[in-house]
N, C-alpha and C positions, 0 to 999 in steps of 0.2 A: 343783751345783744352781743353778737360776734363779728370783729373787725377783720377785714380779711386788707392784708397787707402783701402789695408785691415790694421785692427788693432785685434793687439790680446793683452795678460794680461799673465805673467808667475803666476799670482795667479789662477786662473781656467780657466781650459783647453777648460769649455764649452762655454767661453765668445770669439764672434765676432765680429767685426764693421765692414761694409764697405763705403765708403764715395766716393762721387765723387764730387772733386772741381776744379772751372775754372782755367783755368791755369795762367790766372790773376789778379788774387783771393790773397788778401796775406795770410800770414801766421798767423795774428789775426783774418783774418774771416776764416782759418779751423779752428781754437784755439776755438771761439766762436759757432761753432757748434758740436764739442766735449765735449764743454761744457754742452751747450741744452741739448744735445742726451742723454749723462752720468747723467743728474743731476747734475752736480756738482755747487758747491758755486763760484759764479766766483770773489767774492773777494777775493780768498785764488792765491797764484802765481804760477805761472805755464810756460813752457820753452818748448821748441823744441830743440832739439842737432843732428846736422845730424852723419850719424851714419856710421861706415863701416863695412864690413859683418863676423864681429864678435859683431856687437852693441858698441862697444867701442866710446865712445862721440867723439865729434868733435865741429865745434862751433856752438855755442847757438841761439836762437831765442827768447827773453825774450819780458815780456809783458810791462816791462818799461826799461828805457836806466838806465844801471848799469854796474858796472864793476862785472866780475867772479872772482872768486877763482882759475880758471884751467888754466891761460894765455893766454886761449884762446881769440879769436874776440866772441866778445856778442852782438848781434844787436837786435834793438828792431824789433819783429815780427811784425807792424803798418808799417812796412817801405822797406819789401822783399816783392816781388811777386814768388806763389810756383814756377812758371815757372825759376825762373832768380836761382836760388839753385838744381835744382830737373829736371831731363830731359830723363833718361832713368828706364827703369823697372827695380824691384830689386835694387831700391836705398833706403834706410833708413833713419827714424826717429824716435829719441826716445823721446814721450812726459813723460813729468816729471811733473807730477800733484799730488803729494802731495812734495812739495822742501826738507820738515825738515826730513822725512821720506825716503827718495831719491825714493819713489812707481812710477814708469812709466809703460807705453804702447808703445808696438814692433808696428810700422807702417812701412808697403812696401809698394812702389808702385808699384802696381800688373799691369795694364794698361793704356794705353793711346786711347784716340778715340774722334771723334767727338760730337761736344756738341748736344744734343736733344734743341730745341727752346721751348718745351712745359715746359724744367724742371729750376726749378728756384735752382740755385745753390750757396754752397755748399750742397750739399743734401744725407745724412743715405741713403743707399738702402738695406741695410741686417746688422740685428740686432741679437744678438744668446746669450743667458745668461743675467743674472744680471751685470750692473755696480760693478766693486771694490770700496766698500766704500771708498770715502773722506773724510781721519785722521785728515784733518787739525789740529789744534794744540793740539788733544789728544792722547797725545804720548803714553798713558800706553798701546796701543793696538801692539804698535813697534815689540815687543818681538814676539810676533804671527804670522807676516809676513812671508811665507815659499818663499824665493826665489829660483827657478829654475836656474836649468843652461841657460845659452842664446841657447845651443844648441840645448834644448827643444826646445825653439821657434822656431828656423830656422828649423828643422822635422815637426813644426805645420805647417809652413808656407811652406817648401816643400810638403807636404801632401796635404796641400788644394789650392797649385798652381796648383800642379802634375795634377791634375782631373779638376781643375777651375769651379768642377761642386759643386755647390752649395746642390745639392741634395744629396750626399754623410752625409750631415748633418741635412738633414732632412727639407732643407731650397728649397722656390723657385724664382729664379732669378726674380730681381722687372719685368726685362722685359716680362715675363710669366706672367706675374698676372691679 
């Protein structure tokens, strides 16, 4: 099966990602194609926390075996496949890609469906905005970060279920193209 994942940013409102990874896929190779997609530096550290639908963390999916701070279970993301965590729609992940800075990305999974044979996956299929710069370790930008309420998100994320239509944004579904 193939997870199709929206991602969104409470920093701008015009930024989308959609991804669709095997459902046997772990959780360092979506890690590694968020990476790609974003640009980002992938020697800075970065985490998954599943999430419940208020976004409030849960346990972690880290990129090396460590203990947390939150008592939570920390597992290293090399070692989960999405399927064994992740199984019905409207389930939650919070990627945390700048750590010092706490900056994350709201990810649902929006659906489930059969794999295409032609597509080689994990695979971006709808992109919309600029990447949120990666702080890594220059912190004098901190102070300028405007965080939104989480329930913004979830109105983004109910808004662009609601219609599932891509075109509302001026986007056109990869499968159209």
């Amino acid at each position: 099966m193939i997870y199709k994942f929206r991602m969104l940013s409470d920093e701008d409102k015009l930024f989308l990602r959609d991804f669709e990874v095997d459902a046997d896929s772990t959780f360092y190779a979506f890690h590694k194609a968020i990476q790609e997609n974003l640009g980002f530096d992938p020697g800075q550290l970065a985490s998954f926390f599943l999430a419940d639908e208020q976004w409030n963390k849960g346990m972690e999916l880290t990129l090396i075996d460590m203990q947390n701070d939150t008592g939570m279970a920390a597992i290293p993301m090399e070692r989960v496949k999405i399927k064994e965590l992740m199984s019905n729609r409207r389930e939650r992940l919070l990627y945390v890609y700048d750590i010092f800075a706490d900056r994350n990305l709201f990810i649902e999974l929006i659906d489930i469906q059969e794999p295409n044979p032609d597509v080689k996956y994990p695979v971006c299929t709808a992109s919309v905005g600029d990447a949120p710069i990666q702080l890594a370790e220059d912190f004098a930008f901190e102070e300028n970060i405007s965080m939104e309420e989480p329930n913004e998100i979830d109105e983004l994320f109910d808004e662009l279920n609601d219609d599932d239509e891509l075109g509302s944004l001026g986007l056109v579904d990869k499968d159209e193209w």
